[in-house]
Phi, psi and omega in degrees: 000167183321105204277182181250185191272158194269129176341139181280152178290140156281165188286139154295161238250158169284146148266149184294099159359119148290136148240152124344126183283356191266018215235314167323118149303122153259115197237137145326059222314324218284355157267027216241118175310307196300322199278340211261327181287296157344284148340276157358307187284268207316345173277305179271346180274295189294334163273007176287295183315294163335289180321324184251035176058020221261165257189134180263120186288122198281159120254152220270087155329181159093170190264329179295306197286338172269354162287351186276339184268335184298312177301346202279337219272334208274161199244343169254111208325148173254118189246163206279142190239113146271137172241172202299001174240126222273146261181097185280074170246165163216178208262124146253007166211151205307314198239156195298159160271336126204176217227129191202198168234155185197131155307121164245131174291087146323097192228156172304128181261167180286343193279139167309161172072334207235165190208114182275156166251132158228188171207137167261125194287143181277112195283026163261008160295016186240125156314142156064012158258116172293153134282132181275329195296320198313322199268334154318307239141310197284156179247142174266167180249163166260128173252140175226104161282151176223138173277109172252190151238152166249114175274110215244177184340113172073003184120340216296166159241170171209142184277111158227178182257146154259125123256122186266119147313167189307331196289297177331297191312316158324302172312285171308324183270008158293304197291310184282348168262005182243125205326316173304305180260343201287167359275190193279330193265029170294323190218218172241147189253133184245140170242155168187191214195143145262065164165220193223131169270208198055176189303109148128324166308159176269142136239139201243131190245128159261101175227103180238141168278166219207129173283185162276344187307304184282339171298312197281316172306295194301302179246352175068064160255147163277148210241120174304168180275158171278001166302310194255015155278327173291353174265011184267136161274126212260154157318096183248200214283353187293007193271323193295160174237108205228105181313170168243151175002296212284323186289311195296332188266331166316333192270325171278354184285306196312277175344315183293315178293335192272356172288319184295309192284338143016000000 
């Protein structure tokens, strides 16, 4: 997806006085009138929260919930990378969410040697809109995002875009057509990933369905209720990011010029 503009520097951190210990004060906190009037407070605000049934807000240890806070800050779907380590997922809905093409873009980096990739959505995934990357050349891929959860610490879920390329894409309209497993949100999913990309590399996508019986026997995962798969709020197609006309035809006049000096 698009990357975003890079964070403004924050000021560096102060660092804290070093003391001595003979430099400490040491008091009783528990005779201390502030400490004991703090408390207090905090003693009647949770018994307030009790009283009005309201639940005291927890926060979460563990890799799921901090990738769930990392995924929050961002404004673009976060989509699911499988990798050499086998992957718990399920489909929340029967079908991709939406479905569209889209170029990745090769471009020079300021780093010697190295070349960033972005991807620009292909406006001829819109009836009736040229695309400028099309008419240079680049050819675009299809894509059909699908909304999974991925089951993470303890049961957590975390909300990703699967977008499946033709091969995946296969895989998956296999599966839903077949009597045993369909519809894909029936069950579970185990993904994991194999070989080396890049030139001349394999990379082999492992997607086998899975019960819940066996996630819990088997791998001791825990399987959340389907309640709180109906509770994730899902990725819908505004989620997409769709250049405009004028940005697409300035990028391929680059591209043509950086072919010509070529």
């Amino acid at each position: 997806m698009p990357s975003k503009r890079p964070a403004r520097p924050r000021p560096a951190p102060v660092p804290e006085p070093e003391y001595e210990d003979d430099d400490v004060n040491t008091v009783d906190v528990e005779d201390d009138p502030k400490v004991k009037k703090a408390r207090a407070r905090l003693r009647a605000t949770n018994t307030a929260a009790e009283g009005n049934g309201e639940a005291k807000p927890a926060l979460r240890g563990g890799w799921t919930e901090a990738q769930k806070q990392m995924d929050s800050t961002s404004d673009y779907a976060q989509t699911f990378k499988p990798d050499e380590n086998t992957q718990f997922v399920k489909f929340l809905d029967d079908l991709p969410y939406v479905n569209f093409k889209r170029h990745w873009i090769e471009r020079a980096s300021t780093t010697p040697g190295k070349r960033n990739v972005r991807a620009y959505t292909c406006l001829k995934s819109f009836d009736g809109k040229d695309c400028p990357l099309c008419k240079i050349g680049e050819k675009p891929q299809a894509v059909a995002a699908f909304n999974i959860a991925i089951i993470g610490d303890d049961g957590q879920l975390l909300l990703k875009s699967w977008d499946a390329q033709p091969r995946i894409y296969n895989v998956l309209k296999a599966y839903s057509n077949d009597a045993k497993i369909a519809p894909l949100t029936k069950g579970f999913f185990m993904v994991s990933k194999s070989g080396a990309g890049g030139r001349g590399g394999t990379v082999q996508y492992n997607i086998s369905p899975i019960r819940a019986s066996s996630l819990e026997e088997d791998y001791d995962v825990t399987v959340p209720d389907q309640a709180e798969f109906d509770a994730i709020e899902r990725y819908t197609p505004e989620i997409i990011s769709v250049p405009t006309v004028k940005e697409l035809r300035d990028l391929a006049a680059e591209l043509a010029d950086e072919d010509y000096d070529d």
